[in-house]
C-alpha positions as CSV (number, residue, x, y, z in Angstrom):
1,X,16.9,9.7,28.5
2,X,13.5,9.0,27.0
3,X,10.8,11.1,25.1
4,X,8.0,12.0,27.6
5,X,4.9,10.8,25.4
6,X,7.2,7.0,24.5
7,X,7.7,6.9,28.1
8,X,4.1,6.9,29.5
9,X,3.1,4.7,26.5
10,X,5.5,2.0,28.1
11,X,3.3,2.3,31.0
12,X,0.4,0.5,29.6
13,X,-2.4,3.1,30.5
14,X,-2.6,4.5,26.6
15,X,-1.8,4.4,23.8
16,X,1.7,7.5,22.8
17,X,-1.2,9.1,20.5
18,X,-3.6,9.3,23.8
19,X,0.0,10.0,25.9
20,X,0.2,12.7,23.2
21,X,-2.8,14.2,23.6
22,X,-2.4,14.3,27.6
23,X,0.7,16.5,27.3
24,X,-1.0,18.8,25.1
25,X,-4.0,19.0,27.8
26,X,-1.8,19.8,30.6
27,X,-2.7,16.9,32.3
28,X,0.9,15.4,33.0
29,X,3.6,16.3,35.5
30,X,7.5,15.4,35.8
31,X,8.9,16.6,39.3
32,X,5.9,18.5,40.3
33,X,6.6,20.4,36.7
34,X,3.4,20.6,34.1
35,X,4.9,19.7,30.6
36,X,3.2,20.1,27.5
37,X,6.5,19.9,25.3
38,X,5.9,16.6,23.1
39,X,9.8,16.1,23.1
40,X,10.4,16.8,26.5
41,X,13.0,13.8,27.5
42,X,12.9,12.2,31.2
43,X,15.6,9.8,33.1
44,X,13.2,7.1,33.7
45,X,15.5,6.0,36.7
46,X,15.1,9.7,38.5
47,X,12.4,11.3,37.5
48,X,8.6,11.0,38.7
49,X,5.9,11.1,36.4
50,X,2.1,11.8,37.1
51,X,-1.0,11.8,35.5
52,X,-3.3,13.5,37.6
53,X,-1.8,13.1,40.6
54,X,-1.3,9.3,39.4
55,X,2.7,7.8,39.4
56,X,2.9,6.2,36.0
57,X,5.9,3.7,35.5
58,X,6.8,1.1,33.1
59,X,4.6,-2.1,32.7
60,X,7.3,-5.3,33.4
61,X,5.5,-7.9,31.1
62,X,3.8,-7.1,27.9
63,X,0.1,-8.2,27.6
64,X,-1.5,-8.9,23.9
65,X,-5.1,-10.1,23.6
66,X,-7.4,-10.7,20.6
67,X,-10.9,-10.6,20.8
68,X,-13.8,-10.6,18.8
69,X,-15.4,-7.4,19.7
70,X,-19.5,-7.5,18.8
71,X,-21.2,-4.7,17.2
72,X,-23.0,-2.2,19.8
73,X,-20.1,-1.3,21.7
74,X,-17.7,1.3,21.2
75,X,-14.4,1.1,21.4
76,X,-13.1,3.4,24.5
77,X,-12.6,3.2,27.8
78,X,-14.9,4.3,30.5
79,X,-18.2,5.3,30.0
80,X,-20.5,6.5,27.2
81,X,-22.2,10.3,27.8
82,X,-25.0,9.1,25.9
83,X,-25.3,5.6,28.0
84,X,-24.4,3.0,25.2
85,X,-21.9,0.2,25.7
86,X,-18.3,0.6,25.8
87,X,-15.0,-1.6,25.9
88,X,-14.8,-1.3,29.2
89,X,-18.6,-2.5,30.1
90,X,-17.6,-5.5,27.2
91,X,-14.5,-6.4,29.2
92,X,-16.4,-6.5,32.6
93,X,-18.7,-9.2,30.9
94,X,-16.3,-11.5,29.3
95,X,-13.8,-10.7,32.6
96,X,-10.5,-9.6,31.5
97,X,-9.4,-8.2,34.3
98,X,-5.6,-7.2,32.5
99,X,-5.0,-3.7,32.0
100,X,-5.3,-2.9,28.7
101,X,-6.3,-0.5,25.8
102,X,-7.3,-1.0,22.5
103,X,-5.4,-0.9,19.2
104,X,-7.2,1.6,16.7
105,X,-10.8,1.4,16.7
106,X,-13.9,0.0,15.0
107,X,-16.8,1.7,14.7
108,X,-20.4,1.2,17.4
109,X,-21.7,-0.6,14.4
110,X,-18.7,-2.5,13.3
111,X,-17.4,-6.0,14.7
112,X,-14.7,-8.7,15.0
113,X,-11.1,-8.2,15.2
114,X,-10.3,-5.9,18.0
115,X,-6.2,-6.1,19.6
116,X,-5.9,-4.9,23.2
117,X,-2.2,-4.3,25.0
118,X,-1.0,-2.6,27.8
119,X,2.4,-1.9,25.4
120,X,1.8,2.2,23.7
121,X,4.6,1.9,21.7
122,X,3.5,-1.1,19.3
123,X,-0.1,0.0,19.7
124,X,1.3,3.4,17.9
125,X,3.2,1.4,14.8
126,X,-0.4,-0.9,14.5
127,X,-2.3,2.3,14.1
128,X,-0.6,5.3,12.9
129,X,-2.0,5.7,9.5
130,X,2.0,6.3,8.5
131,X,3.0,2.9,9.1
132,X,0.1,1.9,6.9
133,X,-0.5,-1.7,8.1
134,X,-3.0,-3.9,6.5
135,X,-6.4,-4.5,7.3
136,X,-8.9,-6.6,6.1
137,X,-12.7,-7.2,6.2
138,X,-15.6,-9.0,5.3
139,X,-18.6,-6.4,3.9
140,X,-22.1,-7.3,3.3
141,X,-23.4,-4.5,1.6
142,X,-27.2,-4.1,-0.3
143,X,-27.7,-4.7,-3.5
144,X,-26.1,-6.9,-6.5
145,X,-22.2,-5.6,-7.1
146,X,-21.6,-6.4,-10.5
147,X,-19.4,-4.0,-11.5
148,X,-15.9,-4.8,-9.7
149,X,-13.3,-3.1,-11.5
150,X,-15.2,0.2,-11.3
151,X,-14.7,-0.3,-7.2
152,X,-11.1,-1.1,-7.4
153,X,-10.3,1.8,-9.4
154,X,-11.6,3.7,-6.4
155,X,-13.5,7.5,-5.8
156,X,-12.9,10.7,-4.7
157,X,-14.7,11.5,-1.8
158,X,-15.0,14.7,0.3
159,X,-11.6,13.9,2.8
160,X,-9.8,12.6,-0.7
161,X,-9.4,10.1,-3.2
162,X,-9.6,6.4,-1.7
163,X,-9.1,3.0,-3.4
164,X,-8.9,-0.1,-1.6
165,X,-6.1,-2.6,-2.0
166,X,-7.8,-5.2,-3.3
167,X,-11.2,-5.9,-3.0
168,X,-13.5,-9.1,-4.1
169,X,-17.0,-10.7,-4.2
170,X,-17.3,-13.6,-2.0
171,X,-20.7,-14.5,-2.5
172,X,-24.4,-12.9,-3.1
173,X,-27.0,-13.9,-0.3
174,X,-30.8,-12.8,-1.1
175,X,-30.2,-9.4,-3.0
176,X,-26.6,-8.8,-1.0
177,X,-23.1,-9.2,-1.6
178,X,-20.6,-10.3,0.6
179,X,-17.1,-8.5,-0.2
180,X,-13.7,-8.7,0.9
181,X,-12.0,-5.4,1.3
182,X,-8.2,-5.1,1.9
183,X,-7.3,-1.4,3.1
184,X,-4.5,0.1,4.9
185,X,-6.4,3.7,5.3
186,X,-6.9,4.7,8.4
187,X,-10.0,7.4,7.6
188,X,-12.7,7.2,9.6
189,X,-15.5,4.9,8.2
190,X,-13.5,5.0,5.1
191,X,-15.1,1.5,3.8
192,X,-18.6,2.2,4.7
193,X,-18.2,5.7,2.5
194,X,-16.6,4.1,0.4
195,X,-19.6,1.9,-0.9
196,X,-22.1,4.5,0.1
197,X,-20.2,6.5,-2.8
198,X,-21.3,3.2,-4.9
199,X,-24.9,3.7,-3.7
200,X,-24.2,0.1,-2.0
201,X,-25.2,0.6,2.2
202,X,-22.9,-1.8,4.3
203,X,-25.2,-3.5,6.6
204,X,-22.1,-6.0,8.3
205,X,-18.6,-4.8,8.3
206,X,-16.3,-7.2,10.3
207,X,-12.7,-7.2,10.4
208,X,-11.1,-10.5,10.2
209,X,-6.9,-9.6,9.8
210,X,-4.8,-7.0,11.2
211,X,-1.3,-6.9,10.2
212,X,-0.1,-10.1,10.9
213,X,-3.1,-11.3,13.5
214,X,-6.3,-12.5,11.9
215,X,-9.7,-13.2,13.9
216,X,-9.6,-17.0,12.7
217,X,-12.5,-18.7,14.2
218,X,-13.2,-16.6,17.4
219,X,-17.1,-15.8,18.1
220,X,-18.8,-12.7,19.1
221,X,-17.0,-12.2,23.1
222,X,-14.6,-14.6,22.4
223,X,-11.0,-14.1,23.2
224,X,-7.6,-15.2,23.3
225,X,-4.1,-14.1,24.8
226,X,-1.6,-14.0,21.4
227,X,1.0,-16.2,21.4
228,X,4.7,-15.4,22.0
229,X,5.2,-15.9,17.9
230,X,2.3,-13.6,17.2
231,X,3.6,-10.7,19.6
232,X,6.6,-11.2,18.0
233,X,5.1,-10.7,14.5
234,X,3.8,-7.8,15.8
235,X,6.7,-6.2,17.1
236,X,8.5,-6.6,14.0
């Protein structure tokens, strides 16, 4: 027997958060039977599950891709209501044709390291905020940061108190600063209100390492299929 929201995760058509939030919306069915019970448990060898009016079974191989997603696209599925890029339109460019979904997010103005998988349960450890895994970026912001060790001791802001890991000052480039910021919050813009606390405006933010997988030297639409050491990394 297996938890409803783990089982539809091993399918490869979301993430268990998005399974998660299906239950709730009525939208899956064992037997013919709506369930909205998050710990419902199914026998995966009897029982027939559907997402509206789709049969959703287990993927058979795992799929794990890195890619450098550009800034200007946001990262979901399908279309946009208000008619800007999405993952999907990115992936129809660059022509993965895999069936995947994303790992977290980063924000329509945000770029670089971006994991997709078809595997929900690892996708859920990567970005549950409770497994607080590590992510790190590379911040241009305006102005001159002199003043380091007032950042690191970190701010109240209006969700709660927030400090980065560790953060440092990589160079200054005509009246900017390029920082690196190491974070396991999983806030919502957390970084870019973060320095906006600091009356510094981030101008790039792009992720270069998550958990164990970094960007290395992939360029904007670039990507790669992870290795079998790397998923195994991640599955740790």
């Amino acid at each position: 027997m297996i938890r409803i929201n783990k089982y539809i995760a091993s399918s490869g058509c979301c993430s268990r958060r998005k399974a998660e939030e299906l239950i709730k919306e009525g939208k899956v069915f064992v037997n013919g039977k709506k369930i909205t019970d998050l710990s419902f448990k199914i026998n995966p060898e009897k029982d027939i599950v559907k997402i509206d009016d789709k049969i959703i079974k287990p993927v058979e191989k795992d799929i794990f891709i890195k890619i450098y997603k550009p800034r200007k696209y946001l990262t979901q599925l399908g279309k946009d209501k208000f008619g800007r890029k999405t993952l999907s339109d990115l992936l129809q460019e660059i022509g993965i044709k895999e069936r995947v979904f994303p790992v977290g997010r980063l924000d329509y103005d945000s770029e670089g390291l971006l994991i997709l998988t078809n595997n929900g349960e690892v996708a859920y450890k990567l970005s549950h905020p409770k497994f607080e895994k590590e992510k790190v970026y590379d911040v241009l912001v305006d102005g001159i940061v002199k003043d380091l060790e007032k950042l690191q001791k970190g701010i109240m802001l209006e969700d709660g108190f927030f400090k980065p890991d560790d953060i440092k000052i990589l160079r200054y480039e005509d009246g900017k600063t390029w920082l690196r910021i190491k974070i396991h919050s999983g806030k919502k813009r957390i970084i870019r209100r973060f320095m906006d606390a600091f009356g510094h405006k981030v101008l790039r933010l792009i992720r270069i390492k998550m958990d164990n997988i970094e960007l290395g030297n992939l360029k904007p639409k670039e990507y790669r299929f992870l290795t079998e050491k790397e998923i195994k990394m991640l599955k740790r």
